[in-house]
Chimera marker file (.cmm) of the C-alpha trace (Angstrom):
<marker_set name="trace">
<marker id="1" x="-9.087" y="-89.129" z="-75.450" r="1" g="1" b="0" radius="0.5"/>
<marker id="2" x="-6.895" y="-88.360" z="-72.569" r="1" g="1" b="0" radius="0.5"/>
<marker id="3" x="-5.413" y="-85.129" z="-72.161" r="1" g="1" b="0" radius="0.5"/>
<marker id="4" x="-2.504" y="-83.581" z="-69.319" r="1" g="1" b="0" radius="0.5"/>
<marker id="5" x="-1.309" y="-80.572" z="-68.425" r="1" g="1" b="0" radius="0.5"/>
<marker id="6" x="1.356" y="-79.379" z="-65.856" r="1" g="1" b="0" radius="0.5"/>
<marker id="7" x="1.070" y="-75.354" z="-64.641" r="1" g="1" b="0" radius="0.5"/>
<marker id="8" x="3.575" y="-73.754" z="-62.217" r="1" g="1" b="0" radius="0.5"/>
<marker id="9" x="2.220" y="-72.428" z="-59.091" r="1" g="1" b="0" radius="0.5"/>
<marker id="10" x="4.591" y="-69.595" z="-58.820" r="1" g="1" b="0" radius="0.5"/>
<marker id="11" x="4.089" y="-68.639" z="-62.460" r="1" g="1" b="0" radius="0.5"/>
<marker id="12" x="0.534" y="-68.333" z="-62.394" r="1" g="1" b="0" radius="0.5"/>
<marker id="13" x="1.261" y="-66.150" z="-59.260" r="1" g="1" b="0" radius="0.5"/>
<marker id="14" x="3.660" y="-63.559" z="-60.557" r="1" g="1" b="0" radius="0.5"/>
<marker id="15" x="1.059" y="-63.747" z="-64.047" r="1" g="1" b="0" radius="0.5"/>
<marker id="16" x="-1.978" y="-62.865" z="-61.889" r="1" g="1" b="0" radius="0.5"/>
<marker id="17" x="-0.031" y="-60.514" z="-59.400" r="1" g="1" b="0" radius="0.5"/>
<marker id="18" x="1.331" y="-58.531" z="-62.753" r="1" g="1" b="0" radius="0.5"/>
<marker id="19" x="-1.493" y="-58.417" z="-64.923" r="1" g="1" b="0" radius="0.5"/>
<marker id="20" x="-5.044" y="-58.366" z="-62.817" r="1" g="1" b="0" radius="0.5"/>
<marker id="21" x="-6.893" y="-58.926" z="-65.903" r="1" g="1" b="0" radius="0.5"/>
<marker id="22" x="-5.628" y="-61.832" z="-66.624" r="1" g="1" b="0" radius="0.5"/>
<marker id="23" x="-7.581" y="-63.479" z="-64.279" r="1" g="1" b="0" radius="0.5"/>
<marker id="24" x="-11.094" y="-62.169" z="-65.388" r="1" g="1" b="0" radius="0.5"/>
<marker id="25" x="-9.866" y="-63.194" z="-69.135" r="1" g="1" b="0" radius="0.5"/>
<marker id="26" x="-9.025" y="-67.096" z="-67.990" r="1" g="1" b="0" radius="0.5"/>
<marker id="27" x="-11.348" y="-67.772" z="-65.315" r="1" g="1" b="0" radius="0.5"/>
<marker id="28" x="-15.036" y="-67.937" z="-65.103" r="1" g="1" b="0" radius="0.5"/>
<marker id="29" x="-16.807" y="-65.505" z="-61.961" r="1" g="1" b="0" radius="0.5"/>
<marker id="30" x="-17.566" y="-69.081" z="-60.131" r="1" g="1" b="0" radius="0.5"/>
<marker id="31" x="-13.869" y="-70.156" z="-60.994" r="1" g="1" b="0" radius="0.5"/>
<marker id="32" x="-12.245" y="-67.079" z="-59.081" r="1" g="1" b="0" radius="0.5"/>
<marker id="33" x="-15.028" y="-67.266" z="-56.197" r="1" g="1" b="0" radius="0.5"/>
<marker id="34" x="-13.313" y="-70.882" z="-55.742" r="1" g="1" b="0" radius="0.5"/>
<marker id="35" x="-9.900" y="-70.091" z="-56.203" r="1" g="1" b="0" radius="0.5"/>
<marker id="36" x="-10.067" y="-66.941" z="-53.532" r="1" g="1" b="0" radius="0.5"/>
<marker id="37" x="-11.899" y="-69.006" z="-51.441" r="1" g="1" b="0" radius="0.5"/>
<marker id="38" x="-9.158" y="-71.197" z="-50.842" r="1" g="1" b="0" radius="0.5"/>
<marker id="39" x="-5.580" y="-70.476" z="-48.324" r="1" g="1" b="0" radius="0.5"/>
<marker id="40" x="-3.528" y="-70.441" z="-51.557" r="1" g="1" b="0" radius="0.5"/>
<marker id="41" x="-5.659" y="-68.712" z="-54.797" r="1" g="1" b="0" radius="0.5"/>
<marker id="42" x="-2.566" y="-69.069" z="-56.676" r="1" g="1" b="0" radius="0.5"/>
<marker id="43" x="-2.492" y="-72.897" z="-56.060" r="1" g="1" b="0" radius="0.5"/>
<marker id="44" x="-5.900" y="-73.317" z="-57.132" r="1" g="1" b="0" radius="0.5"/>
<marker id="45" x="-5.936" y="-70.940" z="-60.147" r="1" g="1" b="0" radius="0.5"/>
<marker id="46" x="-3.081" y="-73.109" z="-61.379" r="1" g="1" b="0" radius="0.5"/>
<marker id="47" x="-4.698" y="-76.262" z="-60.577" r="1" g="1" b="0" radius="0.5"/>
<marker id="48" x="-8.272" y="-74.618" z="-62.200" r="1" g="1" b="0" radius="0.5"/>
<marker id="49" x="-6.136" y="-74.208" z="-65.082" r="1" g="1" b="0" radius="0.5"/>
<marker id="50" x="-3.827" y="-77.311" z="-65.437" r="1" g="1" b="0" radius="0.5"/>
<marker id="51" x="-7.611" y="-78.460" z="-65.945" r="1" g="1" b="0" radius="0.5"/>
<marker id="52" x="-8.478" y="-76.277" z="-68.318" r="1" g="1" b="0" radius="0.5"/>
<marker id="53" x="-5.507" y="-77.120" z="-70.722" r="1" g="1" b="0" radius="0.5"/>
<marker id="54" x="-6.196" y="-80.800" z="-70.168" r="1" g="1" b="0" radius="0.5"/>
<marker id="55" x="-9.645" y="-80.400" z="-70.751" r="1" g="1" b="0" radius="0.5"/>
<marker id="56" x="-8.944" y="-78.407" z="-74.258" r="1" g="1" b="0" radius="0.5"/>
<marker id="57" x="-6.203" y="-81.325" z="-75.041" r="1" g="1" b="0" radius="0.5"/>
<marker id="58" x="-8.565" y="-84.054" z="-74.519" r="1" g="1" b="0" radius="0.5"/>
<marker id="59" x="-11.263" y="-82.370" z="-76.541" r="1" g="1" b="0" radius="0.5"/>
<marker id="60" x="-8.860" y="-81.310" z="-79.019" r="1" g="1" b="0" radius="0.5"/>
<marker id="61" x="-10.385" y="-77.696" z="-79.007" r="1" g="1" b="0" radius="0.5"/>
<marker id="62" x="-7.748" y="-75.156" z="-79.770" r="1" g="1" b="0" radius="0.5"/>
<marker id="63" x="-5.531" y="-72.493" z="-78.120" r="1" g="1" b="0" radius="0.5"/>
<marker id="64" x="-6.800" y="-71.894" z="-74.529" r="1" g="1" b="0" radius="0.5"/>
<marker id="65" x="-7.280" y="-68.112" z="-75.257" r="1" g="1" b="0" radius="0.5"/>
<marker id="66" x="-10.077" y="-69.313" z="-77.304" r="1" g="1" b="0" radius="0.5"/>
<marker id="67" x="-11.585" y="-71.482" z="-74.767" r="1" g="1" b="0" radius="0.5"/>
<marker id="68" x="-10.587" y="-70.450" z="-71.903" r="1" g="1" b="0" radius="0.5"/>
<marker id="69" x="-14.044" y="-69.278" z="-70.301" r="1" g="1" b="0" radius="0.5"/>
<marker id="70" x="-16.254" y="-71.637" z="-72.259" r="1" g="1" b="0" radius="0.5"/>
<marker id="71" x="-14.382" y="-74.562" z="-70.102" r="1" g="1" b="0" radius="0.5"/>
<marker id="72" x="-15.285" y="-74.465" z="-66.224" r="1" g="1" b="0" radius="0.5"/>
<marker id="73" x="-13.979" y="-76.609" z="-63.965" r="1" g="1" b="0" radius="0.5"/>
<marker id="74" x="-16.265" y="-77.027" z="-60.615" r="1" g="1" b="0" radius="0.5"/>
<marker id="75" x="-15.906" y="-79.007" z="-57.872" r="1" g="1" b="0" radius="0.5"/>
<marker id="76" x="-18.661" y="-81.484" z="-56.114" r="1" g="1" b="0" radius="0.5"/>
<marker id="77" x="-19.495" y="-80.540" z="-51.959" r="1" g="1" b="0" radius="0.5"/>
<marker id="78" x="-16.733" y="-83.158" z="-51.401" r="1" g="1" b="0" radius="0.5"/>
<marker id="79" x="-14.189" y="-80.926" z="-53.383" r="1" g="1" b="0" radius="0.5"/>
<marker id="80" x="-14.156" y="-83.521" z="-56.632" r="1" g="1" b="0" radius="0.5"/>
<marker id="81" x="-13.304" y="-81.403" z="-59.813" r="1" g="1" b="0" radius="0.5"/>
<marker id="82" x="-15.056" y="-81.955" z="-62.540" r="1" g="1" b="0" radius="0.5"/>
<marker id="83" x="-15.023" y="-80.139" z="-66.327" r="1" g="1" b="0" radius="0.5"/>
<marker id="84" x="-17.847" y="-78.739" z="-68.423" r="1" g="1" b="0" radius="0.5"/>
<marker id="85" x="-17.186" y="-77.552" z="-71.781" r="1" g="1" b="0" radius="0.5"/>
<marker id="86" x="-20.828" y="-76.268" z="-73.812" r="1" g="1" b="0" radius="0.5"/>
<marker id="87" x="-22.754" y="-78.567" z="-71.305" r="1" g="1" b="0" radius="0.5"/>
<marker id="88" x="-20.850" y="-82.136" z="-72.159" r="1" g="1" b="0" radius="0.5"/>
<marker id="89" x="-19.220" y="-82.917" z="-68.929" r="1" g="1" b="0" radius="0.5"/>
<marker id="90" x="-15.313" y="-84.109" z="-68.763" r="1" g="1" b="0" radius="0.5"/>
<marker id="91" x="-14.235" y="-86.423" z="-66.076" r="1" g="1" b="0" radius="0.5"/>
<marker id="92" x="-10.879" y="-84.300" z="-64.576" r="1" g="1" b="0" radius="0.5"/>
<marker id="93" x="-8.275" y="-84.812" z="-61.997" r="1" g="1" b="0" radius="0.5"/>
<marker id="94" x="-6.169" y="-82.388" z="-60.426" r="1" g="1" b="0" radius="0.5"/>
<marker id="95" x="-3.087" y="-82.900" z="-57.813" r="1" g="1" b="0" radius="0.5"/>
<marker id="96" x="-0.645" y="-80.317" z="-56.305" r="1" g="1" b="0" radius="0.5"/>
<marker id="97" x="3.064" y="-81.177" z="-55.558" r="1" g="1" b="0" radius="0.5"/>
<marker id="98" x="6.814" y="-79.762" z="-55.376" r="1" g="1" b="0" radius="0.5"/>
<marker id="99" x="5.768" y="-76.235" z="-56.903" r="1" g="1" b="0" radius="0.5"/>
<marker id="100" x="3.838" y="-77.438" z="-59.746" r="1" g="1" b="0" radius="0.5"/>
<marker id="101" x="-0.162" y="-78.360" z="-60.423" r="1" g="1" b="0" radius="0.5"/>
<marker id="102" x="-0.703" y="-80.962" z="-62.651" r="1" g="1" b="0" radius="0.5"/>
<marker id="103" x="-4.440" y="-82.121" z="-63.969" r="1" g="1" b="0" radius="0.5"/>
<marker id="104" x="-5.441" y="-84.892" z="-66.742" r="1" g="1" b="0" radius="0.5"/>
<marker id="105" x="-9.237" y="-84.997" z="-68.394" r="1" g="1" b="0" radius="0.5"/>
<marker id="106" x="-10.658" y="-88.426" z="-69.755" r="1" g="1" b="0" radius="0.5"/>
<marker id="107" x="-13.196" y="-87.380" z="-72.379" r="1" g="1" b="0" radius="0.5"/>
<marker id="108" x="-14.661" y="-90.336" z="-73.087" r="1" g="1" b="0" radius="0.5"/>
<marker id="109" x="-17.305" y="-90.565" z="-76.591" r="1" g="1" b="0" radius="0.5"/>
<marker id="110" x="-20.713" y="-89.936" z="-76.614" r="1" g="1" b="0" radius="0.5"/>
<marker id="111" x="-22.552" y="-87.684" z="-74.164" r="1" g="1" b="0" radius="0.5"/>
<marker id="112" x="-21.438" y="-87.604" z="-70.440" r="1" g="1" b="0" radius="0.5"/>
<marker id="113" x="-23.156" y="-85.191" z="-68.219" r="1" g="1" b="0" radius="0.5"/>
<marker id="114" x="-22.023" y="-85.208" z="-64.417" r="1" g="1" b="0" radius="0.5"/>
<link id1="1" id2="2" r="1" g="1" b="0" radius="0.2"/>
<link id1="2" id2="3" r="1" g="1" b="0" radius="0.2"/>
<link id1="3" id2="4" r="1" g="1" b="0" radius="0.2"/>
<link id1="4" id2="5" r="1" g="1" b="0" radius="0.2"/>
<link id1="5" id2="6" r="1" g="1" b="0" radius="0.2"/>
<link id1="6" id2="7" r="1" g="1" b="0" radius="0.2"/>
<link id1="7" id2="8" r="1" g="1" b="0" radius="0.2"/>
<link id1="8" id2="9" r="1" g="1" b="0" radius="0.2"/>
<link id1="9" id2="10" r="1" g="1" b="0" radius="0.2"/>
<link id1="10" id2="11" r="1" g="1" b="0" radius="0.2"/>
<link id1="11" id2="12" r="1" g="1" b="0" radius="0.2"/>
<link id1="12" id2="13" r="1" g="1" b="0" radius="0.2"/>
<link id1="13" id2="14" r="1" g="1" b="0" radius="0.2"/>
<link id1="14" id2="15" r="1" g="1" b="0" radius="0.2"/>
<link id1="15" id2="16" r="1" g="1" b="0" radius="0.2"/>
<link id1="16" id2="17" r="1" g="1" b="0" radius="0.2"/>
<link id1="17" id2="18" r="1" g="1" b="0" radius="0.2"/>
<link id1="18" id2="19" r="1" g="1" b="0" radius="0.2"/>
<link id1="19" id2="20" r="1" g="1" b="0" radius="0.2"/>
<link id1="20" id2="21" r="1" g="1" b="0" radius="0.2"/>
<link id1="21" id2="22" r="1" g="1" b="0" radius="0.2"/>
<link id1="22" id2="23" r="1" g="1" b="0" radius="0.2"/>
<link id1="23" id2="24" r="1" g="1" b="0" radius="0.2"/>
<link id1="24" id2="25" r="1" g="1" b="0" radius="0.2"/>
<link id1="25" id2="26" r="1" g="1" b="0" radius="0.2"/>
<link id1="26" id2="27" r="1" g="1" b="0" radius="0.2"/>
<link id1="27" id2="28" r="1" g="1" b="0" radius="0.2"/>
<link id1="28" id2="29" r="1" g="1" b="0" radius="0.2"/>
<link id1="29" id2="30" r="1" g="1" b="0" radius="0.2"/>
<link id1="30" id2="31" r="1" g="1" b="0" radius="0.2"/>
<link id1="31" id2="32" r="1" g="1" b="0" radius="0.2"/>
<link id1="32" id2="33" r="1" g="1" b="0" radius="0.2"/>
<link id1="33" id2="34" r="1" g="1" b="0" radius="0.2"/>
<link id1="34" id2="35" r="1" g="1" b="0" radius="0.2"/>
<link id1="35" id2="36" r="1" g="1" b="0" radius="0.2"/>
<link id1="36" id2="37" r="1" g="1" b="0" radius="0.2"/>
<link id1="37" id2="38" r="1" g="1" b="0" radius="0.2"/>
<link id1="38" id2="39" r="1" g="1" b="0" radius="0.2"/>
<link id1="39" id2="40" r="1" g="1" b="0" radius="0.2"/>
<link id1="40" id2="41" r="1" g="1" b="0" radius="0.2"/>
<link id1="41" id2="42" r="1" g="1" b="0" radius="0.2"/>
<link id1="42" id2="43" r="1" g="1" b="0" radius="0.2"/>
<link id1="43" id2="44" r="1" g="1" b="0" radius="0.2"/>
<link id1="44" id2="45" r="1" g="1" b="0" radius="0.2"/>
<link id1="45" id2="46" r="1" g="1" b="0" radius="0.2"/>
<link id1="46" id2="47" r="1" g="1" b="0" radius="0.2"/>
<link id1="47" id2="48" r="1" g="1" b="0" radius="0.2"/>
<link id1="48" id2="49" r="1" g="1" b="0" radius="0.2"/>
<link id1="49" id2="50" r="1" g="1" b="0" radius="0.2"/>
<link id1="50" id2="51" r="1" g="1" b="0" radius="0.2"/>
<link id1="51" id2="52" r="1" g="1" b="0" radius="0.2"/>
<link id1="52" id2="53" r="1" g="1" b="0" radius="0.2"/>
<link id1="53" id2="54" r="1" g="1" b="0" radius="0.2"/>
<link id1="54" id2="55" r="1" g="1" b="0" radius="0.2"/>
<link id1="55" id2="56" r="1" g="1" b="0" radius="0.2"/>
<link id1="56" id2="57" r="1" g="1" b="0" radius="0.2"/>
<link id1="57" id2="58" r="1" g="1" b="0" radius="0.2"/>
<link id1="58" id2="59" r="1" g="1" b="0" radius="0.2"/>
<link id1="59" id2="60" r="1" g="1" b="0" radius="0.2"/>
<link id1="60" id2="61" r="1" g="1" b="0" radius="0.2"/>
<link id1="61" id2="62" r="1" g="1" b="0" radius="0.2"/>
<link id1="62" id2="63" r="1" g="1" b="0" radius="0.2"/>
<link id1="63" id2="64" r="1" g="1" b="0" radius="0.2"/>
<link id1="64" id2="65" r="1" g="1" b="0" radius="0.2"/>
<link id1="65" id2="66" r="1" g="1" b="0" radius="0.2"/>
<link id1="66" id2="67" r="1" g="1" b="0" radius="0.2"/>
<link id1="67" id2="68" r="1" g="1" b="0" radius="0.2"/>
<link id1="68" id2="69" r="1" g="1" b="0" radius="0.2"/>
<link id1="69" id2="70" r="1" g="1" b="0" radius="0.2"/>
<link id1="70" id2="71" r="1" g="1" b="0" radius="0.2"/>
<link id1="71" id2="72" r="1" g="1" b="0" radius="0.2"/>
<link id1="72" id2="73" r="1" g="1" b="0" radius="0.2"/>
<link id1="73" id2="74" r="1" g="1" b="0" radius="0.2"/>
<link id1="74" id2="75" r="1" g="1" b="0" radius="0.2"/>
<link id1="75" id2="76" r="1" g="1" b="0" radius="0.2"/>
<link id1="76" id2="77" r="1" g="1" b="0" radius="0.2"/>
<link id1="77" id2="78" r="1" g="1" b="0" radius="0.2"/>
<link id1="78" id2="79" r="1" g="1" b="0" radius="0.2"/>
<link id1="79" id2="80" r="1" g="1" b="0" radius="0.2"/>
<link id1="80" id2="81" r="1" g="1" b="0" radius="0.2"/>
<link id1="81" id2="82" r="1" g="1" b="0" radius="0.2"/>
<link id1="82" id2="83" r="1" g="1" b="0" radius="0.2"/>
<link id1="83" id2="84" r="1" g="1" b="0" radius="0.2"/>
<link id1="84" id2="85" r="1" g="1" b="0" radius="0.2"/>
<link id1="85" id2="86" r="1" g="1" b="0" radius="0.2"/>
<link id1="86" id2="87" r="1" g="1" b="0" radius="0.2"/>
<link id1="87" id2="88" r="1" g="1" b="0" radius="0.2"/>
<link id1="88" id2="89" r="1" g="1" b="0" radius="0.2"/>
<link id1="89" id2="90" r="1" g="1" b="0" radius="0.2"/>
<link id1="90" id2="91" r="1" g="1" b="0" radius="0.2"/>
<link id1="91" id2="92" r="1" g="1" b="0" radius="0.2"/>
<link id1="92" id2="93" r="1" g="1" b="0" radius="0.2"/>
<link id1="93" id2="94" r="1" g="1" b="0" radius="0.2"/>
<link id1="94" id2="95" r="1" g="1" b="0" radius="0.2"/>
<link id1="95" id2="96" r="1" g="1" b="0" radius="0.2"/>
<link id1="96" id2="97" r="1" g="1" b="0" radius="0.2"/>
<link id1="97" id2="98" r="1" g="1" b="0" radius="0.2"/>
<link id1="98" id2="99" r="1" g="1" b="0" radius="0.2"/>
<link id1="99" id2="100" r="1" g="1" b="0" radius="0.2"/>
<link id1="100" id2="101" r="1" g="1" b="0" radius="0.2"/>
<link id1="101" id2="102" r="1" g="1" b="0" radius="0.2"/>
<link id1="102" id2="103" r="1" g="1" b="0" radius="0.2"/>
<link id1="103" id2="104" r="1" g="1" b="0" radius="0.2"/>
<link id1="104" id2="105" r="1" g="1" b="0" radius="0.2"/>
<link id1="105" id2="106" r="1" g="1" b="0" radius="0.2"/>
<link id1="106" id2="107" r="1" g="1" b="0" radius="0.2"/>
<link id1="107" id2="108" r="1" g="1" b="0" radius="0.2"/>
<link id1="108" id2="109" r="1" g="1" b="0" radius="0.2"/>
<link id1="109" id2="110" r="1" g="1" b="0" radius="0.2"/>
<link id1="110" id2="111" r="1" g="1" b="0" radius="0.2"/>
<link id1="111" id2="112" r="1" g="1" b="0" radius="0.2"/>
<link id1="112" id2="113" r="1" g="1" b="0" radius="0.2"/>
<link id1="113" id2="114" r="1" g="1" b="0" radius="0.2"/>
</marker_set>
């Protein structure tokens, strides 16, 4: 199942500048280490969670509040994202352009583990 997601930068920006917890309540510890990590934090959280959504759509899980934590996106030494949901990994791509992040997750059947 394929699943896609489009997040705006900005938005996530003014949403994690206005409410600080949000960030603890969406993203796992390794997530934000990532995101701040990075020249833009806002640009990745809102990559980290186009992913997220696209992850949940292709697995068909639910509302993100719900799943939020329990999908982490991580990236390989060369920067790759990848997804992993309760230990089944999700093949995930993420790309940045004109204000907006956008991700899509192939989860294909069976077991996949990256």
């Amino acid at each position: 199942m394929l699943g896609i997601d489009v997040v705006s930068i900005e938005r996530v920006r003014l949403l994690l500048e206005s409410s600080p917890g949000l960030e603890k309540r969406l993203f796992t510890a390794a997530e934000r280490a990532y995101c701040h990590s990075q020249r833009d934090p806002a640009l990745s959280f809102a990559g980290t969670l186009a992913a997220k959504e696209a992850v949940i759509k292709a697995l068909r899980l639910g509302p993100l509040v719900a799943w939020a934590r329990r999908v982490e996106i991580t990236r390989d030494p060369s920067g790759a994202p990848h997804a992993l949901v309760e230990g089944r990994g999700v093949e995930v791509s993420i790309s940045h352009d004109a204000g907006v992040a956008v991700a899509a997750a192939l989860a294909l059947p069976g077991p996949y583990a990256p």
